[in-house]
KOLZABA-454259 format. One record per atom (N, C-alpha, C, CB): z, y, x; residue in one letter; atom name. Coordinates in nm, 2 decimals, padded with zeros to 4 digits. Glycine has a CB too. Layout:
BEGIN
{c3 Z; c2 Y; c1 X; resn a; name CA}
...
//
This chain:
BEGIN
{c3 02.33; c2 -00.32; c1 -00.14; resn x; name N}
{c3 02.30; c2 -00.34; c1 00.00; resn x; name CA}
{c3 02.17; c2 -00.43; c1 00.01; resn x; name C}
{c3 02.42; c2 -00.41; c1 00.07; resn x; name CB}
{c3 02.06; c2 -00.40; c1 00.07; resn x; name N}
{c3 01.91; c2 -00.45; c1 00.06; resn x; name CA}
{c3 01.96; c2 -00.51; c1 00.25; resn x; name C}
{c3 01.73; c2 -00.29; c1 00.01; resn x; name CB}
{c3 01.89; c2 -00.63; c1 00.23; resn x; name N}
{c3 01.89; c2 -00.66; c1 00.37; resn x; name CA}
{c3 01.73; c2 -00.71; c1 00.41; resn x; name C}
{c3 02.02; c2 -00.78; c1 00.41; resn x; name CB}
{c3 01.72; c2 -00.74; c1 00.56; resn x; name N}
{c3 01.60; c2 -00.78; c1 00.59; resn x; name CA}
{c3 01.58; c2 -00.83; c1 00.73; resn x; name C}
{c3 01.51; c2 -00.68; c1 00.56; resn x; name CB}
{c3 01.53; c2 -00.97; c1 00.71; resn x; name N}
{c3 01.54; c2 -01.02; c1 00.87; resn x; name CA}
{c3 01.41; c2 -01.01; c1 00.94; resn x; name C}
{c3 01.59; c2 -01.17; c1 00.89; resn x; name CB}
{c3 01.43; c2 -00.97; c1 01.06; resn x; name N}
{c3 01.33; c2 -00.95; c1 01.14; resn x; name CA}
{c3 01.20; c2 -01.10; c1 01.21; resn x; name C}
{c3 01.41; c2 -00.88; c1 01.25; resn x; name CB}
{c3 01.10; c2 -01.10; c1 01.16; resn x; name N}
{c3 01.05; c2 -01.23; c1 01.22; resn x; name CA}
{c3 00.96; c2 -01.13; c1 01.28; resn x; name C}
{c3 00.98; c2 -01.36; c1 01.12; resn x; name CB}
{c3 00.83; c2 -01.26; c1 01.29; resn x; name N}
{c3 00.73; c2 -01.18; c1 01.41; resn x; name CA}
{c3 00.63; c2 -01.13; c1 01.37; resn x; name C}
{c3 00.67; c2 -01.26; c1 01.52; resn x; name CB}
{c3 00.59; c2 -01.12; c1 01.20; resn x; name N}
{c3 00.52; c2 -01.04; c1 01.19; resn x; name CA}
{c3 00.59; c2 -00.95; c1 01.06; resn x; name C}
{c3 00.40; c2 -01.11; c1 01.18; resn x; name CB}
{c3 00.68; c2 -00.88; c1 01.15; resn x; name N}
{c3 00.77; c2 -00.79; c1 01.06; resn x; name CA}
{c3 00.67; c2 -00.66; c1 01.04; resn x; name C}
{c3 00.93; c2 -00.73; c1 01.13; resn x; name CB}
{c3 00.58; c2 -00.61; c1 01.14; resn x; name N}
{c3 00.48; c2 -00.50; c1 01.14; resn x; name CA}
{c3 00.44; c2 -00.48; c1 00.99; resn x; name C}
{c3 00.35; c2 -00.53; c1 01.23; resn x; name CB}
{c3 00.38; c2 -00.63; c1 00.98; resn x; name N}
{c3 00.27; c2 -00.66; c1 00.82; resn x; name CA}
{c3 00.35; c2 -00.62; c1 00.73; resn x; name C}
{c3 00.21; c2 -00.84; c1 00.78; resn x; name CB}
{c3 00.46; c2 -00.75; c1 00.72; resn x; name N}
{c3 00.54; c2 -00.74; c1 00.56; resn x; name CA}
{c3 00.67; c2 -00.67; c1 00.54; resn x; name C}
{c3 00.58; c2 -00.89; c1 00.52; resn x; name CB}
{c3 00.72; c2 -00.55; c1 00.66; resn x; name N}
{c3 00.79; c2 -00.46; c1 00.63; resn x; name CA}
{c3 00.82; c2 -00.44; c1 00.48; resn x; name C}
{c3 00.74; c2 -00.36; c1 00.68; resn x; name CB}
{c3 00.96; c2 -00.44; c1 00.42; resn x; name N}
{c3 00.98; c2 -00.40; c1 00.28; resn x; name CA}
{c3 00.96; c2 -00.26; c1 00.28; resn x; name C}
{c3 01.11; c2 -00.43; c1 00.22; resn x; name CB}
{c3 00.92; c2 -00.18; c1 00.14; resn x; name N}
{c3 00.88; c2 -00.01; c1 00.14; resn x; name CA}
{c3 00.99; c2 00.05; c1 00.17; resn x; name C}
{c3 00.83; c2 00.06; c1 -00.01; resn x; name CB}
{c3 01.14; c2 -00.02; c1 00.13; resn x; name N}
{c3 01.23; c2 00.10; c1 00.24; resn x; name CA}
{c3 01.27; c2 00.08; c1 00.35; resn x; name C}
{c3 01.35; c2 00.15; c1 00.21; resn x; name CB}
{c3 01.21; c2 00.02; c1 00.41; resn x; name N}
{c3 01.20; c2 00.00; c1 00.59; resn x; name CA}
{c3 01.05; c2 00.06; c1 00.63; resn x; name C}
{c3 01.22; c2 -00.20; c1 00.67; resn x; name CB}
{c3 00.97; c2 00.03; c1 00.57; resn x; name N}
{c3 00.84; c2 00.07; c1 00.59; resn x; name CA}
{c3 00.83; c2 00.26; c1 00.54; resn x; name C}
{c3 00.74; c2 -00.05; c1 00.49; resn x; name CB}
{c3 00.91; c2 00.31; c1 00.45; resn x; name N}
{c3 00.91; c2 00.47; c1 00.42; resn x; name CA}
{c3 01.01; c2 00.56; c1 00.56; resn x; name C}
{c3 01.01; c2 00.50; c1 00.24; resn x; name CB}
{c3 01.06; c2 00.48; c1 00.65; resn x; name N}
{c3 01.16; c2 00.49; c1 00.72; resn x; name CA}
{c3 01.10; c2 00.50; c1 00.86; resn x; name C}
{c3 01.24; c2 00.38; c1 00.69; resn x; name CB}
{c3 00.95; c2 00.42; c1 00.85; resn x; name N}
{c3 00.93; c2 00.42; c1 00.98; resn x; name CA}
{c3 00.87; c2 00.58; c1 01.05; resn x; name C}
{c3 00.82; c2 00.29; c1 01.01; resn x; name CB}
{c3 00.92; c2 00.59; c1 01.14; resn x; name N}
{c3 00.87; c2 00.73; c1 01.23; resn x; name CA}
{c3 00.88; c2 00.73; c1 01.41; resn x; name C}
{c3 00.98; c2 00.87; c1 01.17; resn x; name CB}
{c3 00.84; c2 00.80; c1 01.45; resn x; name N}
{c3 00.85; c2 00.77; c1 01.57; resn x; name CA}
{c3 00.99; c2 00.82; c1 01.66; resn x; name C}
{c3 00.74; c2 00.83; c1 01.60; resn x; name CB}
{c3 01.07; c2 00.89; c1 01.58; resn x; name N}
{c3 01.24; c2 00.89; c1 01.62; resn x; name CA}
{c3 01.34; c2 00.78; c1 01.59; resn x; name C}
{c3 01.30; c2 01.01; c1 01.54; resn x; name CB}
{c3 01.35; c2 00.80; c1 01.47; resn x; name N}
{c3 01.46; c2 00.69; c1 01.44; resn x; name CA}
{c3 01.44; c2 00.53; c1 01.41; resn x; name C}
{c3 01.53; c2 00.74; c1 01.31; resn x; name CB}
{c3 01.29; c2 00.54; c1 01.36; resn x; name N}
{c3 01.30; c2 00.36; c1 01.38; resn x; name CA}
{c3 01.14; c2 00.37; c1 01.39; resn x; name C}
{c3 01.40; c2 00.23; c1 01.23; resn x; name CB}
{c3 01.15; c2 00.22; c1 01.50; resn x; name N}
{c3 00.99; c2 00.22; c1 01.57; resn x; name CA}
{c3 00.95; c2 00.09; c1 01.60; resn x; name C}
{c3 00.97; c2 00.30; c1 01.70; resn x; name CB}
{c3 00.85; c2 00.05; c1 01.56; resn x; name N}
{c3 00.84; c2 -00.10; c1 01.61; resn x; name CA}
{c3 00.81; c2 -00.11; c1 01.78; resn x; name C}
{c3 00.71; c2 -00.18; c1 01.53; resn x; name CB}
{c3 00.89; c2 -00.20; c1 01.86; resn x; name N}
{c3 00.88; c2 -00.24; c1 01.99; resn x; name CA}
{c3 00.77; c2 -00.30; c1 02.06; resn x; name C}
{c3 00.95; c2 -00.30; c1 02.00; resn x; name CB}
{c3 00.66; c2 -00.32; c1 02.12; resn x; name N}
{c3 00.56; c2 -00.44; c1 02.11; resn x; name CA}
{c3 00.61; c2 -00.46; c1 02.31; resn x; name C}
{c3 00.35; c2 -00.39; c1 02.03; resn x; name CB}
{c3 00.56; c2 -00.61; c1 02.33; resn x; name N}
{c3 00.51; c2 -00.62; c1 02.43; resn x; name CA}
{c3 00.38; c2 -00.68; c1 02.43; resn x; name C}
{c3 00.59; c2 -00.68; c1 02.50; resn x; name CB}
{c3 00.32; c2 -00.67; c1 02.58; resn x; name N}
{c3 00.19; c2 -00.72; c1 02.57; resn x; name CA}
{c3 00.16; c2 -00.85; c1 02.64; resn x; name C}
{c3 00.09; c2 -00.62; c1 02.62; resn x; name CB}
{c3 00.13; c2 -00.96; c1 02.62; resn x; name N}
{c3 00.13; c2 -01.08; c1 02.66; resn x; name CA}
{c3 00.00; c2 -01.12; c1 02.66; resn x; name C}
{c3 00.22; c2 -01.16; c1 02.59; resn x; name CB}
{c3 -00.09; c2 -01.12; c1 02.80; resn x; name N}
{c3 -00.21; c2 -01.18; c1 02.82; resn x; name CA}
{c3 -00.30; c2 -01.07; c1 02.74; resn x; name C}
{c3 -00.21; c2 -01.34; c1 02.78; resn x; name CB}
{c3 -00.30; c2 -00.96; c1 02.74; resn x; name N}
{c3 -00.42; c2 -00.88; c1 02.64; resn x; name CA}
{c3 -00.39; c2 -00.87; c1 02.51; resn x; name C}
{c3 -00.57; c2 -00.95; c1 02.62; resn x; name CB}
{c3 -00.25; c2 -00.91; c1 02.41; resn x; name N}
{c3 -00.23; c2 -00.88; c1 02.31; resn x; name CA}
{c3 -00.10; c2 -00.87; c1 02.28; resn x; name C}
{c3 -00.29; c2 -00.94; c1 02.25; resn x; name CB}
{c3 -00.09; c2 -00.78; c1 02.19; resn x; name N}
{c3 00.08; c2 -00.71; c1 02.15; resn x; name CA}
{c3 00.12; c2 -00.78; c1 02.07; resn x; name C}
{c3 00.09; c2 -00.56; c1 02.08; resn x; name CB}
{c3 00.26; c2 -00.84; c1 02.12; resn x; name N}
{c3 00.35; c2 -00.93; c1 02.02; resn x; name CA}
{c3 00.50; c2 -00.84; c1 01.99; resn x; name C}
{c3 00.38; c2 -01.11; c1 02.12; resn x; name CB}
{c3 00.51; c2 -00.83; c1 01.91; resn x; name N}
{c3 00.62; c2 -00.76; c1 01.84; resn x; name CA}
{c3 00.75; c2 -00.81; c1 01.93; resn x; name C}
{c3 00.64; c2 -00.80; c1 01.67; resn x; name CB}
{c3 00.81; c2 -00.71; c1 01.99; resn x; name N}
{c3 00.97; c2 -00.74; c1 02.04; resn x; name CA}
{c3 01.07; c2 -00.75; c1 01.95; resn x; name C}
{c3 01.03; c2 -00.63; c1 02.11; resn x; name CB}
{c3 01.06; c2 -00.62; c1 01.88; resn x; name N}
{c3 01.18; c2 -00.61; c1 01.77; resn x; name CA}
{c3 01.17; c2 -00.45; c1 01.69; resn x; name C}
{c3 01.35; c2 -00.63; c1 01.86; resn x; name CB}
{c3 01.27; c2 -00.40; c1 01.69; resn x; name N}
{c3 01.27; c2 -00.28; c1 01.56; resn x; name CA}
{c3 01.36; c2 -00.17; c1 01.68; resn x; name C}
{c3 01.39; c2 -00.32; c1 01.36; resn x; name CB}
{c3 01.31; c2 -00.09; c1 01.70; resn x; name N}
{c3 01.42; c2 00.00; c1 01.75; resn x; name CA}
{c3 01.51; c2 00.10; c1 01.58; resn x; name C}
{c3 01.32; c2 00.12; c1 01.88; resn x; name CB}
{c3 01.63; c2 00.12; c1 01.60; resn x; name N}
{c3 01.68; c2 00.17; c1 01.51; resn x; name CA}
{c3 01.79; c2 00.28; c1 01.56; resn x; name C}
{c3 01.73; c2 00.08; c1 01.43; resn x; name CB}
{c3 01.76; c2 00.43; c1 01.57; resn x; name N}
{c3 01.85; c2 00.50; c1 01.61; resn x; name CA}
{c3 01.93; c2 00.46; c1 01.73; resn x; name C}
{c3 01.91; c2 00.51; c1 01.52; resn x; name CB}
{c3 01.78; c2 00.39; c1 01.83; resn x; name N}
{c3 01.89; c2 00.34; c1 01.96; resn x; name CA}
{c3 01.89; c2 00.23; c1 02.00; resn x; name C}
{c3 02.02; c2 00.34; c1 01.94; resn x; name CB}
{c3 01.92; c2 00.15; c1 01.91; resn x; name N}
{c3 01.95; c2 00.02; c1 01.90; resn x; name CA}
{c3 01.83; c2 -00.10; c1 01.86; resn x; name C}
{c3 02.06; c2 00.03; c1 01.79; resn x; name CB}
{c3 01.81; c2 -00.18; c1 01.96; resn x; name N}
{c3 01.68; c2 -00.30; c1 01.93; resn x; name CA}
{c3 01.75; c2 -00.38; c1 01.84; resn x; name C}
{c3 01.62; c2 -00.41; c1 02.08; resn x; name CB}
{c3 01.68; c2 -00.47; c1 01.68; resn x; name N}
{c3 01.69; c2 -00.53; c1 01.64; resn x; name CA}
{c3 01.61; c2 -00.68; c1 01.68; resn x; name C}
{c3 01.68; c2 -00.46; c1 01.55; resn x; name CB}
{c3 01.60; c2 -00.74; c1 01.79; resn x; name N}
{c3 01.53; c2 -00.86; c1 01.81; resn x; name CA}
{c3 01.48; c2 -00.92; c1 01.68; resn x; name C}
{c3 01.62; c2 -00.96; c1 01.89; resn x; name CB}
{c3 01.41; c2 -01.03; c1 01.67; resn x; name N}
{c3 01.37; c2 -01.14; c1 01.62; resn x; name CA}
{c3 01.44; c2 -01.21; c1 01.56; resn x; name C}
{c3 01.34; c2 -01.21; c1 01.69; resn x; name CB}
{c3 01.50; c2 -01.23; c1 01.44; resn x; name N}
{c3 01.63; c2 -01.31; c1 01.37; resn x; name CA}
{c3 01.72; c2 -01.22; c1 01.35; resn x; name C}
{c3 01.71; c2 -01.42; c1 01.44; resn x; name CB}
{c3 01.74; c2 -01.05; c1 01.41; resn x; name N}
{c3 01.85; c2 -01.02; c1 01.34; resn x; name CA}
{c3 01.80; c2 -00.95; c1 01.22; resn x; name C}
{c3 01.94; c2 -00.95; c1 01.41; resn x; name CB}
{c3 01.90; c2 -00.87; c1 01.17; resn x; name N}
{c3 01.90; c2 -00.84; c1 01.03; resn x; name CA}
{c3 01.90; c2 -00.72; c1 01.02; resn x; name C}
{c3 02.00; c2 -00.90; c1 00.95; resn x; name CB}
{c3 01.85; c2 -00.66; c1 00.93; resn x; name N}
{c3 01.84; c2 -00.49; c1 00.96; resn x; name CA}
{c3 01.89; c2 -00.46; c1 00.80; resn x; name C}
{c3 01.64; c2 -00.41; c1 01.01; resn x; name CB}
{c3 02.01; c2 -00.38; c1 00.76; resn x; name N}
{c3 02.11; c2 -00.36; c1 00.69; resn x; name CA}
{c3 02.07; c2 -00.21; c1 00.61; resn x; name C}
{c3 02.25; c2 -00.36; c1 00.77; resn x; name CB}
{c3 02.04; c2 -00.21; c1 00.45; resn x; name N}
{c3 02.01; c2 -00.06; c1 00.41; resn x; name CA}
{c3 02.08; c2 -00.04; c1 00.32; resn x; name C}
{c3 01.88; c2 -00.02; c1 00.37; resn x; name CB}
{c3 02.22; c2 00.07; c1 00.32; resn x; name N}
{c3 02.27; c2 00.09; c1 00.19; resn x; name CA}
{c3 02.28; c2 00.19; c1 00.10; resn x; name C}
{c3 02.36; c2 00.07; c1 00.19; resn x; name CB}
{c3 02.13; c2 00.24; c1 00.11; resn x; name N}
{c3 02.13; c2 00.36; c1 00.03; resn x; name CA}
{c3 02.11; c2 00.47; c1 00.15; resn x; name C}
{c3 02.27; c2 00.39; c1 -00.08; resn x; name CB}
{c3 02.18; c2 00.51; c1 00.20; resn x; name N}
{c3 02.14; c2 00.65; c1 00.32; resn x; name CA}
{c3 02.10; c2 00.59; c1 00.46; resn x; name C}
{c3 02.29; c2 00.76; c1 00.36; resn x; name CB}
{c3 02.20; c2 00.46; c1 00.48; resn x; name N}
{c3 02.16; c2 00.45; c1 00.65; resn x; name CA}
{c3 02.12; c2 00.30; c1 00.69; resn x; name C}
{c3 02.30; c2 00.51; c1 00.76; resn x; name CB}
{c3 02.04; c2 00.32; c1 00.80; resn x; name N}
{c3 02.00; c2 00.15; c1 00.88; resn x; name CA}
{c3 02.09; c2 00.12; c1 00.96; resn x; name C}
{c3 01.87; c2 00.14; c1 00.97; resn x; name CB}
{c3 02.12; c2 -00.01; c1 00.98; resn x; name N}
{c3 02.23; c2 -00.07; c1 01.05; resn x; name CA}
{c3 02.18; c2 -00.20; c1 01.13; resn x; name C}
{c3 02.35; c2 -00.10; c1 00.93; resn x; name CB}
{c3 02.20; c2 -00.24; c1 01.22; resn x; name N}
{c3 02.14; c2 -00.35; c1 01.28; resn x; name CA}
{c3 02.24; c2 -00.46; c1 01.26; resn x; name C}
{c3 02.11; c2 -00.33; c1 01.41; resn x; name CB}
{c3 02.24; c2 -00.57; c1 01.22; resn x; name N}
{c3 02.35; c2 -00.67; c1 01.23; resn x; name CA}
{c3 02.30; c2 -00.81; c1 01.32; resn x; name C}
{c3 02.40; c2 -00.72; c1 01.06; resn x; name CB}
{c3 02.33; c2 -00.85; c1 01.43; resn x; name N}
{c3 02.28; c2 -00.95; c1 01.54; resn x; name CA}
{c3 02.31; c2 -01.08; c1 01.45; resn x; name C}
{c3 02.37; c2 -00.95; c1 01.72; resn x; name CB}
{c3 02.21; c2 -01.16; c1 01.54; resn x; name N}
{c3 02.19; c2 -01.32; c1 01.46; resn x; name CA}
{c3 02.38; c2 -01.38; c1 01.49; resn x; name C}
{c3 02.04; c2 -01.47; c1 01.58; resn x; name CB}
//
C-alpha cells in the first residue's frame, strides 16, 4: 500500500504512480485562481476531491481518497 499526502505543490512532486495516473477522467488536478494565479485546490479522483492534507491511497489497481 503506497500512500501520499496532498500539499500545495502536489502538481510538481507528484510520485510516478499518481503522476502515470493522471488523465483528464479519472484523476485531475483542481486549481483555483486567486488574484491572476492558479493555486492548487486538490486532486479530483473518480469523483471525489482530495483537499490539502488528505491522503490519496494506491494498492496496486485502485486510488482511494482517505480525509485528514
Amino acid at each position: 500500500m503506497k500512500y501520499y499526502t496532498i500539499t500545495k505543490d502536489a502538481d510538481m512532486l507528484a510520485p510516478k504512480w499518481l503522476a502515470a495516473r493522471i488523465n483528464y477522467g479519472s484523476v485531475k488536478f483542481v486549481y483555483r485562481f486567486v488574484d491572476g494565479s492558479a493555486r492548487l485546490k486538490g486532486v479530483r479522483i473518480n469523483g471525489r476531491i482530495a483537499k490539502i492534507g488528505d491522503k490519496i491511497l494506491f494498492d496496486g489497481k485502485r486510488l482511494s481518497v482517505e480525509r485528514r
